[in-house]
N, C-alpha and C positions, 0 to 999 in steps of 0.2 A: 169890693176893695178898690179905692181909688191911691195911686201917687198923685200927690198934689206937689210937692215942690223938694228939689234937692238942693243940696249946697256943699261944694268940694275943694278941697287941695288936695288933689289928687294926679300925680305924671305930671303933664304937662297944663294941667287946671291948677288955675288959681285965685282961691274964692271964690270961683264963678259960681252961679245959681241960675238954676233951673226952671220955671214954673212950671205947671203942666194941669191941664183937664180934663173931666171925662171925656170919653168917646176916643175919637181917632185923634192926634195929636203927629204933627208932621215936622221933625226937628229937622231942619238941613241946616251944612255945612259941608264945606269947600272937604277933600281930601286932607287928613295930617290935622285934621281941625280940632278933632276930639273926640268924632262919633262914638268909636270903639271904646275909647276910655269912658267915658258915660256908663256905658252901657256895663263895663267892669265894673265901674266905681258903684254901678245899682247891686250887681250879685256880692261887691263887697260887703256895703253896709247890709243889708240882709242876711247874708250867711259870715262873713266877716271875712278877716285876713289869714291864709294858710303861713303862719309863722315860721312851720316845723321845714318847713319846703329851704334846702340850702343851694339848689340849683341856679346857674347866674341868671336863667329864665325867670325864677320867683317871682308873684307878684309884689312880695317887699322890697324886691331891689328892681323891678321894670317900672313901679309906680312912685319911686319916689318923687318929691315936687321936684319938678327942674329949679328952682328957684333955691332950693335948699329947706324950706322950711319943712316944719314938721309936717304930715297925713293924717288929712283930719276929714270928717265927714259929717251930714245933716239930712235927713229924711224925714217929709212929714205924709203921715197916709191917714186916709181916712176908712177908718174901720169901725166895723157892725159897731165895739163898743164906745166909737168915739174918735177924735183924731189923736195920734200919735205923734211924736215926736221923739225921731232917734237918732243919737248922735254917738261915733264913733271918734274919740282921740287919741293922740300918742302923746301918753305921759312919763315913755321911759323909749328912750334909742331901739333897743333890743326888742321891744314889744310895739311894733307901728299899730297905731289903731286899735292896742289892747284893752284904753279905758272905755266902756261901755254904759250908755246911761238909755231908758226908755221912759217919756213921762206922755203924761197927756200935756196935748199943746196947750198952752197958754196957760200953765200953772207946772210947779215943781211936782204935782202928782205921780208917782212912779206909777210904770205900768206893770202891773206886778207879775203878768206872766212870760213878760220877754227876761230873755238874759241873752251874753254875748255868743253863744254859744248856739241855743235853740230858737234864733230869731227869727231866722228864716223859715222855718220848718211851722215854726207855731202863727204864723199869718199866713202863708201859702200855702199850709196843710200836706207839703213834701218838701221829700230832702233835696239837697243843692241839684245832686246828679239828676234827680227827675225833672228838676226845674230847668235844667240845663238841656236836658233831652226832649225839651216840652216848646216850652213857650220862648225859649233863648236860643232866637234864629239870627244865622249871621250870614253875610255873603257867601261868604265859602263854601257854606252848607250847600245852595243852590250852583255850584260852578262844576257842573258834568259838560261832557264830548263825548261824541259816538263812541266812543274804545271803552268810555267807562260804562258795565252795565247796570241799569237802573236796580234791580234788586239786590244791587249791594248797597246802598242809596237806601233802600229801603230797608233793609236788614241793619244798616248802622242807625238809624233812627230808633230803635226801639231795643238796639243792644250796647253799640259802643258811646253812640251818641256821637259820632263826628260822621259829620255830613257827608265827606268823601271817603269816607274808610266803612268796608264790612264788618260785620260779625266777623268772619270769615279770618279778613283782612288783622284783626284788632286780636283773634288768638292768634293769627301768625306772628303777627310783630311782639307779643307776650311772649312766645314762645321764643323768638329769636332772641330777645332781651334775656330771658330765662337763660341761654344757652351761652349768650354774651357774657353773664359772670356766671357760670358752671358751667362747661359741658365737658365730659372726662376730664384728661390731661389739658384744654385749653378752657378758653373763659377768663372772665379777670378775677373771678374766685383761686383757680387754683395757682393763678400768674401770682397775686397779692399775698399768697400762701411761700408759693417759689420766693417772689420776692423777699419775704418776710425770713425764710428759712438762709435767703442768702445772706441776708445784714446780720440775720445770729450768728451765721458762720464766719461774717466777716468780724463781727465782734469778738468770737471767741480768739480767731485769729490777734485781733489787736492785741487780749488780753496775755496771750503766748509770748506776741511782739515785745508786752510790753515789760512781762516778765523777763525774756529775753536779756534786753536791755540793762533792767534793773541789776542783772547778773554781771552783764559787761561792762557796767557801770562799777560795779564790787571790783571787778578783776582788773578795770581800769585806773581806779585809785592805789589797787595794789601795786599794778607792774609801774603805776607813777612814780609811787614811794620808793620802791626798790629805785627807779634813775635817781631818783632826789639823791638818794642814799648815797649810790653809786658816783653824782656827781659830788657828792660831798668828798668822797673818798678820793677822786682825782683833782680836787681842789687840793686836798693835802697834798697830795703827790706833785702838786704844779708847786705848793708854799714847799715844800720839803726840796723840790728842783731848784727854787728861787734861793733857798737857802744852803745848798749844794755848792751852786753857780749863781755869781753874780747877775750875770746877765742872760741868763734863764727868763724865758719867757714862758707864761700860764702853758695850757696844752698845746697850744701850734707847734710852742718850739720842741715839745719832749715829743707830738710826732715828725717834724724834722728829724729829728735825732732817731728815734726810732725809725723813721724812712731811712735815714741816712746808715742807719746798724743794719738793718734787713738789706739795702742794696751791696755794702760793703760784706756783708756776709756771702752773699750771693755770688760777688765778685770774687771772692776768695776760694769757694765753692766751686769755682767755674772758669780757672784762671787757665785748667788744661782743654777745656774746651775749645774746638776753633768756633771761629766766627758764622755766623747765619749763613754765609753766602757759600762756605766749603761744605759746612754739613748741609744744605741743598746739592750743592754736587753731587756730595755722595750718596745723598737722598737719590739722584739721579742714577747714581752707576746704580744700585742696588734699583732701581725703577728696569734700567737697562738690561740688569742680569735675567728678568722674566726671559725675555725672548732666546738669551743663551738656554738658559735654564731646559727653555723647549725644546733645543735644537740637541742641545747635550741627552736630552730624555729619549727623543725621536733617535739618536745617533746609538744609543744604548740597547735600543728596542731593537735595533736591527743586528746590532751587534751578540745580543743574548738572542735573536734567531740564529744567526749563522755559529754559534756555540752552539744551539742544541741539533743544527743540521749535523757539524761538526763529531760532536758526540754521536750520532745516532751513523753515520754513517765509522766512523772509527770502528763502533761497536761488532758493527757488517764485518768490518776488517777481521779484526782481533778474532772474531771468529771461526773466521776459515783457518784449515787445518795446515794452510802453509805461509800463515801471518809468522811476519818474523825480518823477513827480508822484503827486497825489490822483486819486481819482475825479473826484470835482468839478470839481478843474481839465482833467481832459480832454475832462469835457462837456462843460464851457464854449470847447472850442476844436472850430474847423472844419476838419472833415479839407480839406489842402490838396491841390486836385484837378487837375488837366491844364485849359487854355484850350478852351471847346467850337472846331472847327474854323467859323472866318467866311467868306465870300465873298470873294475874292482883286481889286483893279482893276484889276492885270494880264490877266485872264482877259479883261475886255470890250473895254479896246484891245487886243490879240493877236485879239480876234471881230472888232474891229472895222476893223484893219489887212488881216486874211488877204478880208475883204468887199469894200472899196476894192480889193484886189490882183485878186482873182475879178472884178470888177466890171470893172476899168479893163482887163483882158486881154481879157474877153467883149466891151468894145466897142473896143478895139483890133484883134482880131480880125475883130468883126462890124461893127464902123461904125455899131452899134445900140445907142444911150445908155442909150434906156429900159431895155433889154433886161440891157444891163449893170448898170445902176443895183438893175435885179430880182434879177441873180445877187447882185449885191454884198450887198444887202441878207438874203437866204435863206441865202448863206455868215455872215453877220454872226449869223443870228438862231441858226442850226445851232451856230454856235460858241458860243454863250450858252445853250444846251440841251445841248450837251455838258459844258457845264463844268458845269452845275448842277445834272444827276442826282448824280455824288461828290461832290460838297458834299453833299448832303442823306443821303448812304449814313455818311457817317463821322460825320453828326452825331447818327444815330440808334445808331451803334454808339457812340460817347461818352455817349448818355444812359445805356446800359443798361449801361456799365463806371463809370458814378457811382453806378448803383443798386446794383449788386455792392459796390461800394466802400463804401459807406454800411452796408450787412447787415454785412459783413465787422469793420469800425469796430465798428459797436454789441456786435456776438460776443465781440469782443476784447475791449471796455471792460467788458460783464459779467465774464468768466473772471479780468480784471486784478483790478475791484470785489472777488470772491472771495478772490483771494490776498491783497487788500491788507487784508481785517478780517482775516481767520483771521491776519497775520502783526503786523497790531494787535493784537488779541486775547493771541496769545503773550507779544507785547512786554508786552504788561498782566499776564499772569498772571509773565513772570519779573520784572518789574520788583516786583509781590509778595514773591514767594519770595525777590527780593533782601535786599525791605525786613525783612523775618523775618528771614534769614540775618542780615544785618548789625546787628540789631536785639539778633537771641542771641550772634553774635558778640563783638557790642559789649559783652554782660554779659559772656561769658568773658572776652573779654579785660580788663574793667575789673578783674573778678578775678584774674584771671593778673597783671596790672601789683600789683594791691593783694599781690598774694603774692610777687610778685616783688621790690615795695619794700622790704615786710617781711624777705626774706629778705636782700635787699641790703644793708639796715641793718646785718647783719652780715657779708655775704658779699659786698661790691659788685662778684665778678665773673662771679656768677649771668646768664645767657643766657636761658635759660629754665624752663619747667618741672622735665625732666629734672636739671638742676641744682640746680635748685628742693630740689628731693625728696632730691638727695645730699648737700645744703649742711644739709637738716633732719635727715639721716640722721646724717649726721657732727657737728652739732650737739648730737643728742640722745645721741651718742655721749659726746663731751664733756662733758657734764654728767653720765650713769651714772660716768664715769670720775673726774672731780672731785668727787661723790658719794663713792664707792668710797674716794678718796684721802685724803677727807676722816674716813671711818670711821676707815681705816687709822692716818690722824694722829693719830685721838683716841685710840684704842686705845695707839698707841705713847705718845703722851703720859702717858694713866695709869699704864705700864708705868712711863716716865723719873720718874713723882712718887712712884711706889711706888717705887722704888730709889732715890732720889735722896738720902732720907734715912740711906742705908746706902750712899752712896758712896764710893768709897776714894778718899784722897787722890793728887795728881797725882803721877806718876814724879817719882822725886828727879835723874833722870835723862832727859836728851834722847833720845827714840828715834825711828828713822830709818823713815820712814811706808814701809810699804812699794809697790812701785812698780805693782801691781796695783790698782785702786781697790776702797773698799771693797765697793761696788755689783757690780763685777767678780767680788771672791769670791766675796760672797753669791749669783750667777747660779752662777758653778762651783759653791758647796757647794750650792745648789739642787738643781742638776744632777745632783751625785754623791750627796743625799742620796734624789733621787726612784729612783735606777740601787742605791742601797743599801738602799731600801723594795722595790725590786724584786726584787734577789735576797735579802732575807727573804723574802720574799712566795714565792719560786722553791725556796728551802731550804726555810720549814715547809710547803710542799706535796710536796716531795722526802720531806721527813722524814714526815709525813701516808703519803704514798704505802707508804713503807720501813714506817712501821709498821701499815698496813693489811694488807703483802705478809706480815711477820711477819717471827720472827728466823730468821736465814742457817742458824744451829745449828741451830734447832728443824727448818727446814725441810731442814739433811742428813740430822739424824736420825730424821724421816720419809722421808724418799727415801731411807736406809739399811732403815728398817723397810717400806716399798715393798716395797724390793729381795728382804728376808727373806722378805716376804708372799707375793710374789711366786714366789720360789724355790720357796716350803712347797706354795703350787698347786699351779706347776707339776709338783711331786715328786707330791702328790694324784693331780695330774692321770693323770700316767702309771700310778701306781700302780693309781688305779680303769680306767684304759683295761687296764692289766695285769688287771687283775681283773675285766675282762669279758670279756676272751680265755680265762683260764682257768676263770672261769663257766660259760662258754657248752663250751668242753670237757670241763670237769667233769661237767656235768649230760649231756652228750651219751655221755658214757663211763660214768656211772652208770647212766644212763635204760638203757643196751643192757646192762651186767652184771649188775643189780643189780632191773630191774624183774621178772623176770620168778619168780627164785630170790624176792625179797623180798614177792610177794605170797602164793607157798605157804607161808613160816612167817608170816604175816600172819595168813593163813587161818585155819593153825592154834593161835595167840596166841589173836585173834579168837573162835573155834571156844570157846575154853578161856572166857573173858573172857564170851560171851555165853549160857554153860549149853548149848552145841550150837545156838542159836535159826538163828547164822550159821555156815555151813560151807564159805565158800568166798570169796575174795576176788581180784578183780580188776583189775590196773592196768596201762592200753594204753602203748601208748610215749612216749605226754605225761603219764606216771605218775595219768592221773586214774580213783582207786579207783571199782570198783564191789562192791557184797556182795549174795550169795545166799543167800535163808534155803534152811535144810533143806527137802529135799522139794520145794522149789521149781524151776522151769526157767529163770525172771526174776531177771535182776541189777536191782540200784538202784543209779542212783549217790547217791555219798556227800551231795549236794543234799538227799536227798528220804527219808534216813535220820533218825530224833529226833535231839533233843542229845545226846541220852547214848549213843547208838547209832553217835554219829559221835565224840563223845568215845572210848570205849574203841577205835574203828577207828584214829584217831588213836595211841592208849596201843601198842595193838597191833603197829601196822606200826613204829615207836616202838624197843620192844623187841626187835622183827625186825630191826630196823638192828644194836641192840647184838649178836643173836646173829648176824648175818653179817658185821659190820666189826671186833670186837674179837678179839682175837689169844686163840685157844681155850686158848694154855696159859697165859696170864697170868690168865683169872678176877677182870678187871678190874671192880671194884665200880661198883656203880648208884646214881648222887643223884637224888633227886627233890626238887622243891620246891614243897611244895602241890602237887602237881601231880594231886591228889585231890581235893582241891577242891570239886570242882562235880559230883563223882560223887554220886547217890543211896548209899542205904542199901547197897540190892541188887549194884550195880553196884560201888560201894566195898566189898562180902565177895568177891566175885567176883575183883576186883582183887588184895585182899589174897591169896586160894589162889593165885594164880598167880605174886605176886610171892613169897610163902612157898617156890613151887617151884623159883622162881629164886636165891632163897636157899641152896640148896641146892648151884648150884654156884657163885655168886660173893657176895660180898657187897654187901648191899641196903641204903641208909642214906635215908628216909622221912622228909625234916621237914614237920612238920603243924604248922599252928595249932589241929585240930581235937582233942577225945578220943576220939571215935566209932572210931577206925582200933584207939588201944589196949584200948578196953573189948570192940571184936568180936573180939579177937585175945586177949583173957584170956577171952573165955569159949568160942572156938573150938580154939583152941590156944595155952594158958595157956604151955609147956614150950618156946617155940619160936620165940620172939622176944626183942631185948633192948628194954627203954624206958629212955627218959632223957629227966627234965623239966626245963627250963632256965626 
């Protein structure tokens, strides 16, 4: 299979063409020249244009002409069954490069086994990714430094296909991507989901809003009607004033009049009232009477102590057994005592009867007078010696119960003494505390009466304080109010003299006042205009809200493009979950076919590439290279290799892909882009012999920004390459 010639409007190409021949073919151009788009523009027309791709990267939107025109494309290959010619156009905006045509050159013969679809596949004998992982080498691929190590280089070659990225590498960034739109509660899956749940809620919201509204919109035409109404009815009342009074003015002047009736009421109301500045006074004295108030309470408290001292000591008094009098006066009296016991005259005639009786028996008996006259007389004196030992016994017991009596008395009359000062005393100190109390009281209350008169002057059914205070309260009420009535008056006044001059003259006609008073409406329209302040106030906040929430449309046609966003993930999602299952098999079924066959023509690439320095290469089952010089018994791994040492290992194993993956009878040609680059001198002749013997069985197309590739190639082998300067 030979390219023989292409022809492009393609990025920054325009109409340009291509020629090209077997063998090695050496395109140079400057940098920004075009090399890479070429080389685009070849896996285009071959495998075509990825449409579906909506990314700003896309190659329908990175390639289109800078010029404007349409992307068009031309391929002529020379194939086992003849040459070909394929052309790719854009016959519709939306579809660049969708018209597909394949003939044989030089006649309209279609080729009947290409279509747009399997173009590439069916002359190359693989699909894009293989060709892409094969034979479609680009600078980049070659651009490693010590920190990168070589068998990830080598594992991305034969798994992800990008030159500086692993295996390894290529499911971690899948997996990050993966995790980017899912992962639990973050990701832009479940963000797009939040999102999406919030614009429903804010929708439902609107439609609450909007409901809202529509209601306060009802209640708004209502409480409207009701003022229409309303002012109709004080329209009459102003035609029915005009027709009243001639020079009755609309409502200004009926509220004048009304100011002027509510002031004058007021005033009449409040004619026994004093002035602002007295009832502050007295506002004052009754401010003032606090601190009596306290002194009088404190003077009280002391005074209902020295009462109940008073009392409790009285009590002490009143108790004792010679309460009644003073001290003094009970000194002055003598305890009244019992009769001391006297000599009885009974006692000596009874001595002196029972003698004669003794007597007169003894000489009746004895006939002995003397003798009798002896007993009579020793009975007589016996019986005046008995009677006058207890006489003398009770009189000495009486002296010593008047001497008891007496100690007893004086005990008494001290203890009495006692209670009777301590309960003077008392009496003296609360008769004090009286005189104080009564003293302070006396000021309160001349005060309380002074404010109480005061107050009565207006209020004559003031009690007392308590009323005192409500009567001034209420007072000073009435004045703020007749105040107030009186602004009001004047206000409406000037309104009635401002209009009065442009008054309209009275109804030509009688009209019928209506039966609501004026005063009446005006409380209802009050009423409905504070409930119609309200629901404005209700609406521009509703309305506020609705246009904070945003419009309904905008917000389906983001919950539509949610939806889309959502979907495009989702479809990501699986795709790359797809595409780390078949990653992860990929690399596992390459790694075991592919690693072992792919390090002996490595080897020998290698072998060729490094003048025999390296003769042997090997890669374990985690495909990470190691290389043996000649001669040597020691592998290195690719780590600890130079750059250019690992550069060419890389070119190497590289080209070992193409000759084990590409299909041996197709002779499927080799792109390079820059992909020399960064080769030295040495290294880049080196390169060139090999790729010259590659030349040999397929075709080798070399774009360089450099001249070094063509000048060693005209003086190495002048006869044996094609160049082409763009």
């Amino acid at each position: 299979m030979q390219i023989k010639r292409l022809a492009a409007t393609f990025g920054r190409l325009e109409n340009e063409i291509l020629d090209l021949e077997p063998g090695l073919n050496i395109i140079e151009a400057p940098n920004e020249a075009g090399k890479s788009t070429w080389t685009t523009f070849l896996r285009v027309m071959l495998y075509g244009l990825n449409t579906r791709d909506r990314s700003p990267t896309a190659d329908k939107r990175r390639y289109q002409p800078w010029s404007g025109s349409a992307m068009n494309g031309l391929i002529e290959l020379e194939l086992p069954q003849g040459d070909v010619t394929i052309t790719r156009r854009t016959a519709r905006a939306n579809s660049p490069m969708g018209a597909f045509s394949a003939v044989y050159t030089g006649s309209s013969a279609p080729f009947a086994q290409l279509t747009a679809s399997s173009c590439g596949e069916e002359i190359l004998g693989v699909p894009q990714d293989v060709f892409e992982r094969s034979a479609f080498i680009r600078q980049t691929g070659l651009a490693v430094n010590q920190s990168a190590a070589l068998e990830r280089r080598i594992a991305a070659l034969i798994t992800t296909g990008e030159e500086d990225t692993s295996f390894t590498d290529a499911a971690d960034r899948l997996k990050k991507q993966l995790n980017t739109r899912r992962h639990n509660k973050t990701g832009q899956l479940p963000q797009l989901e939040r999102d999406a749940q919030a614009i429903r809620a804010t929708l439902d919201e609107l439609d609450q809003l909007s409901a809202s509204i529509a209601r306060d919109q009802a209640a708004l035409e209502a409480v409207q009607g009701r003022l229409r109404e309303s002012g109709g009815l004080l329209a009459r009342h102003d035609l029915a004033d005009q027709a009243d009074a001639a020079r009755a003015v609309e409502s200004a002047r009926l509220d004048a009049a009304s100011a002027r009736d509510k002031v004058k009421t007021l005033e009449s109301s409040s004619r026994a009232l004093p002035d602002r500045l007295e009832l502050e006074a007295i506002q004052g004295r009754i401010d003032a009477m606090l601190s009596v108030d306290l002194a009088a309470a404190k003077s009280r408290s002391q005074m209902e102590t020295a009462a109940r001292a008073l009392r409790n000591a009285q009590s002490a008094l009143d108790a004792h057994p010679l309460a009644g009098k003073s001290p003094s006066e009970i000194a002055n009296l003598t305890p009244d005592f019992s009769t001391r016991p006297k000599p009885t005259p009974l006692i000596p005639i009874l001595a002196l009867l029972a003698g004669l009786l003794l007597g007169g028996l003894v000489g009746w008996l004895t006939s002995i007078w003397p003798a009798a006259v002896g007993a009579g007389l020793v009975m007589f004196l016996l019986a005046l010696l008995g009677s006058a030992l207890p006489l003398r016994r009770r009189q000495e017991a009486w002296d010593r119960d008047q001497e008891e009596l007496l100690r007893q008395h004086k005990e008494s009359l001290d203890e009495y003494t006692i209670l009777y000062d301590k309960a003077t005393e008392a009496r003296n100190v609360y008769q004090g505390a009286q005189a104080a109390y009564e003293a302070v009281a006396a000021g309160a209350q001349a005060n309380l009466d002074l404010v109480l008169s005061q107050v009565r002057a207006f209020r004559p059914m003031v009690r007392d304080l308590a009323d005192a205070r409500l009567a001034l309260e209420s007072a000073f009420d009435r004045c703020g109010e007749l105040e107030q009535a009186r602004r009001k008056e004047e206000a409406a006044r000037l309104r009635w003299e401002a209009r009065r001059a442009e008054a309209p003259p009275p109804p030509p006609e009688p009209v019928e006042r209506p039966a609501a008073s004026r005063e009446q409406i005006r409380l209802q329209m009050a009423d409905d205009e504070a409930q119609l302040a309200a629901i404005h106030q209700r609406i521009h906040t509703t309305q506020g809200r609705i246009q904070a929430l945003g419009d309904p449309t905008d917000l389906q046609l983001q919950l539509q493009r949610l939806g889309e966003q959502r979907e495009t993930l989702q479809q990501e999602y699986d795709a790359i979950a797809t595409a780390i299952e078949v990653l992860f098999v990929a690399s596992s079924s390459l790694q075991t076919r592919f690693s072992p066959d792919l390090g002996q023509r490595a080897a020998a690439i290698f072998t060729k590439l490094t003048k025999g320095k390296y003769n042997k290469v090997l890669l374990d089952q985690d495909l990470r290279p190691s290389a043996q010089e000649e001669g040597m018994f020691v592998t290195h791994e690719a780590a600890y290799l130079s750059q250019g040492a690992a550069d060419q290992l890389y070119l190497a194993v590289r080209l070992a892909i193409c000759d084990m993956v590409l299909p041996k009878d197709r002779a499927i040609p080799i792109l390079l882009d820059d992909a020399l680059v960064n080769f030295d001198d040495g290294r880049m002749a080196a390169a060139l012999d090999y790729l010259l013997e590659v030349s040999q069985r397929r075709q080798v197309l070399l774009f360089t920004c450099q001249r070094r590739e063509a000048d060693y190639l005209r003086w190495a082998y002048p006869d044996r390459f094609h160049y082409i300067q763009l």
